[in-house]
C-alpha positions as a printed Julia matrix, in Angstrom:
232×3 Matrix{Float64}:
   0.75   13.81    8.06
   1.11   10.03    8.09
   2.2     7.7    10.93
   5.65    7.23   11.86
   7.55    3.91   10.78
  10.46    3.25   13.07
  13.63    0.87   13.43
  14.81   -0.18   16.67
  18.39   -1.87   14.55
  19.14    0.63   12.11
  21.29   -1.63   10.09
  21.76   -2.68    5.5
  18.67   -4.41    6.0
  16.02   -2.55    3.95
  14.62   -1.58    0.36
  16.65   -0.66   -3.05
  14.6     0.0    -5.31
  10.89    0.86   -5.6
   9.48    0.88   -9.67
   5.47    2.1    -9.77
   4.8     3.74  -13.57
   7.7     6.29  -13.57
   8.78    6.23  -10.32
  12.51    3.92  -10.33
  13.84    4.99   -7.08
  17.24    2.99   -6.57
  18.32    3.94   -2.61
  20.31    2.57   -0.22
  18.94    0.64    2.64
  20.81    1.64    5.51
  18.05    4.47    6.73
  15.02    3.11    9.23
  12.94    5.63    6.73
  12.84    7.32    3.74
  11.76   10.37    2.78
  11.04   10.31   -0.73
   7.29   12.13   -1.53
   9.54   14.54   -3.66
   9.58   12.07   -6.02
   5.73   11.47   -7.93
   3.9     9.98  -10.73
   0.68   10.62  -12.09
  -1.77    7.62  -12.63
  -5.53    7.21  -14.02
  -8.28    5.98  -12.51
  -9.04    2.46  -13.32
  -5.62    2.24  -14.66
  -3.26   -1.09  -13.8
   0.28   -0.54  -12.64
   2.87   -2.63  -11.72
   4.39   -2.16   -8.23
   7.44   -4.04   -7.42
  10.72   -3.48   -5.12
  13.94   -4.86   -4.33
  15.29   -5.23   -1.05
  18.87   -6.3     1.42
  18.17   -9.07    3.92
  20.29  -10.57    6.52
  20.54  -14.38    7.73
  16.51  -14.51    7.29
  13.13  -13.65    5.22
  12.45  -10.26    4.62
   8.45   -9.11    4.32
   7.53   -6.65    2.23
   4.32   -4.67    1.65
   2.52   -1.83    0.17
  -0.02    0.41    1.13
  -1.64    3.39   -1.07
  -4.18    5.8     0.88
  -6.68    5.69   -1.82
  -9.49    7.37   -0.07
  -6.51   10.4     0.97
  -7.76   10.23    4.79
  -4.03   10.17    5.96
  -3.83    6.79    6.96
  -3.44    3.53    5.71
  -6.22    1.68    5.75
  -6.5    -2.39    5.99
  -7.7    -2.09    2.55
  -4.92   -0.01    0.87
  -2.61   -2.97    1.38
  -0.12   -4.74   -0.93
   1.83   -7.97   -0.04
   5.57   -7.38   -1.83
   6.74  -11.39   -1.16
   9.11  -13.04    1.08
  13.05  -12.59    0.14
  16.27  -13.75    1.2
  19.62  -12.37   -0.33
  21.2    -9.02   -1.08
  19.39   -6.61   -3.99
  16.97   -9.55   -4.75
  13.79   -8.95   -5.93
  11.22   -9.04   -3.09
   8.51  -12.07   -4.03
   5.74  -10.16   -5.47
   5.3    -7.55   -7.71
   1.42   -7.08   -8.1
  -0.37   -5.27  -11.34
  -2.85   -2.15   -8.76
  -5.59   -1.29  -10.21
  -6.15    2.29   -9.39
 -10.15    2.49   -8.12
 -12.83    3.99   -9.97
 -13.32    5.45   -5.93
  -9.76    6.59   -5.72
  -9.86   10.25   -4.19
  -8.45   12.78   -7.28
  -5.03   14.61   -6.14
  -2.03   14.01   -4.65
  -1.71   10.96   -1.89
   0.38    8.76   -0.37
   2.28    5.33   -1.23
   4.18    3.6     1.64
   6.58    0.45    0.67
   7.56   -1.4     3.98
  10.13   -4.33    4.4
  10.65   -6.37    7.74
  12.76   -8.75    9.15
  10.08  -10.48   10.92
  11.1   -13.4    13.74
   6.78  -14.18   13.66
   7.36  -14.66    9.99
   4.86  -12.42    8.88
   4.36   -9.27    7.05
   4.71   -5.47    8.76
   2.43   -3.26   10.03
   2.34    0.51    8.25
   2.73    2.47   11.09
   5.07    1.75   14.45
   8.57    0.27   15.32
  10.43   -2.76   13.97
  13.64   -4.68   14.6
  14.96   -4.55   11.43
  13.8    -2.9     8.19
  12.82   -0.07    6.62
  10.14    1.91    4.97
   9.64    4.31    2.22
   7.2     7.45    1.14
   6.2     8.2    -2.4
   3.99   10.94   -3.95
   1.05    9.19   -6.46
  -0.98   11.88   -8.56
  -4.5    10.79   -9.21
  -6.06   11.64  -12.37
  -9.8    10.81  -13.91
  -9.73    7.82  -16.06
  -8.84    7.71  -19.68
 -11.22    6.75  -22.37
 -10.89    6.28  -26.35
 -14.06    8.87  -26.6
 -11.2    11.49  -25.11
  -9.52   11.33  -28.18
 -11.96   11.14  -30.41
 -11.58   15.36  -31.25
  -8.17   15.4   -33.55
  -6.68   19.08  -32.87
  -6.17   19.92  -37.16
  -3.02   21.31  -36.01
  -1.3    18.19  -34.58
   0.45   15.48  -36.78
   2.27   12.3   -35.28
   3.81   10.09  -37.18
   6.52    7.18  -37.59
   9.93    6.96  -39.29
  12.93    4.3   -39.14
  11.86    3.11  -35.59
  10.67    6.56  -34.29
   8.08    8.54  -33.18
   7.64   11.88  -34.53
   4.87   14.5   -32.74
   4.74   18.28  -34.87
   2.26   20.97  -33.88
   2.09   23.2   -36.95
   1.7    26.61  -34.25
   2.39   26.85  -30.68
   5.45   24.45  -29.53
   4.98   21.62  -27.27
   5.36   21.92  -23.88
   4.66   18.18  -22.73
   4.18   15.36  -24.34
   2.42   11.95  -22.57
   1.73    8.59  -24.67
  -0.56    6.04  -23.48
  -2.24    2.42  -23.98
  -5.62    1.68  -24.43
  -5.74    0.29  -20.41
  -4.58    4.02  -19.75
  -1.29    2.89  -18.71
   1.38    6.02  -19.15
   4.25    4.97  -21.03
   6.32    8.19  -21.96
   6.41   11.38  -20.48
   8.27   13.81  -22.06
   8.48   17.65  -20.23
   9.82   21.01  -20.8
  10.19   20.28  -24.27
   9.76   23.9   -25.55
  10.08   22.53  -29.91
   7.22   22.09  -32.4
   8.92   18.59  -33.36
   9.7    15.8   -30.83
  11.51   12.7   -31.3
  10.59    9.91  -29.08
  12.78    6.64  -29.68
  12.22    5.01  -26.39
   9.42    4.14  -26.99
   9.68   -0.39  -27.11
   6.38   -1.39  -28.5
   4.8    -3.18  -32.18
   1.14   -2.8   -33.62
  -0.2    -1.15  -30.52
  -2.96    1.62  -30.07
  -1.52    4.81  -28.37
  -3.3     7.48  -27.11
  -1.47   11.02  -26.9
  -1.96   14.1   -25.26
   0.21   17.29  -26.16
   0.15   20.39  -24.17
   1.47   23.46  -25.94
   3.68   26.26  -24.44
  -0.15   28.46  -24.78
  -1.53   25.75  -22.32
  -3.67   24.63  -24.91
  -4.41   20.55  -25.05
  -4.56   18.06  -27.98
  -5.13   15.12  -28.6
  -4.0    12.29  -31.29
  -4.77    8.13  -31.37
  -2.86    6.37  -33.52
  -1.37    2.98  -34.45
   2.19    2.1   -33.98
């Protein structure tokens, strides 16, 4: 139960997209606020992610800002915030979009992420909680996980084989089928996630990187885990 974020003007002024790991929300911004913890994404502790939105303004600068309840206390704390940047235009980009850290502290489990834009006449940014003239805010669902290390991956299941071939990556489990499928860097970043899969051989050709360490976990139909590092 988090605060309420009201609009006095409900009006186009307001947030379009929100992009945080792989959340890419694209909305319109004609509500006062949006409902959209349905919509999740798991991150590691000590982890960076980039947050960034865009957003509608009128004839003046729009303020946007973030604020994740890391500690999960239901409120957003003066320390949980983001600034987004100062905009003007329509579906622009809104100033900042800042690489989080997740914190070593960071509560494990599900929490809260609140974006907030603000036609501000005192030319500064919004509050998290109470009314504005014009804006708009949003709610999204983070899921906190512990923090990835190398050492995880250290224990090759025999079982698993991952490998490359004309631009794509290949992941086979010689007995149960996959289930799930999630690549990552070194930093822990997640970079694919690939669900419901329900094969013992997955293609993955979205994957846009060169001479990079990846980190994989597979989770079989069984609910058994394995692991793989390779280089690709």
């Amino acid at each position: 139960c988090y605060c309420t974020a009201l609009v006095v003007d409900q009006n186009s002024i307001g947030i379009t997209n929100v992009t945080f790991n792989t959340i890419n929300n694209t909305s319109q911004s004609s509500d006062s606020y949006s409902n959209f913890t349905n919509i999740q994404t798991e991150v590691n502790r000590s982890a960076s992610y980039v947050l960034s939105a865009k957003v509608n303004t009128a004839s003046g600068n729009k303020y946007t800002k973030a604020w994740i309840d890391w500690n999960n206390n239901g409120e957003y704390d003066n320390n949980e915030g983001y600034d987004l940047g100062i905009a003007n235009g329509s579906n622009i980009d809104s100033g900042i979009s800042p690489s989080i850290v997740i914190p070593e502290t960071a509560s494990l489990g599900t929490t809260n992420i609140r974006i907030r834009t603000s036609q501000s006449p005192e030319d500064s940014y919004p509050a998290a909680c109470g009314p504005i003239a014009n804006g708009e805010a949003e709610d999204y669902t983070i899921i906190i996980e512990e923090a990835l290390s190398a050492d995880q991956f250290a224990g090759l299941s025999h079982d698993l084989i991952v490998y490359g071939k004309q631009g794509n990556l290949f992941v086979k489990s010689a007995n149960e089928a996959i289930k799930t499928i999630k690549i990552y860097d070194l930093s822990g970043r997640l970079l694919v996630q690939k669900n419901n899969l329900n094969s013992n051989l997955v293609s993955i050709d979205d994957l846009k990187i060169n001479r990079q360490i990846l980190l994989i976990q597979v989770t079989t139909q069984n609910g058994m885990i394995a692991y793989k590092k390779i280089i690709q």
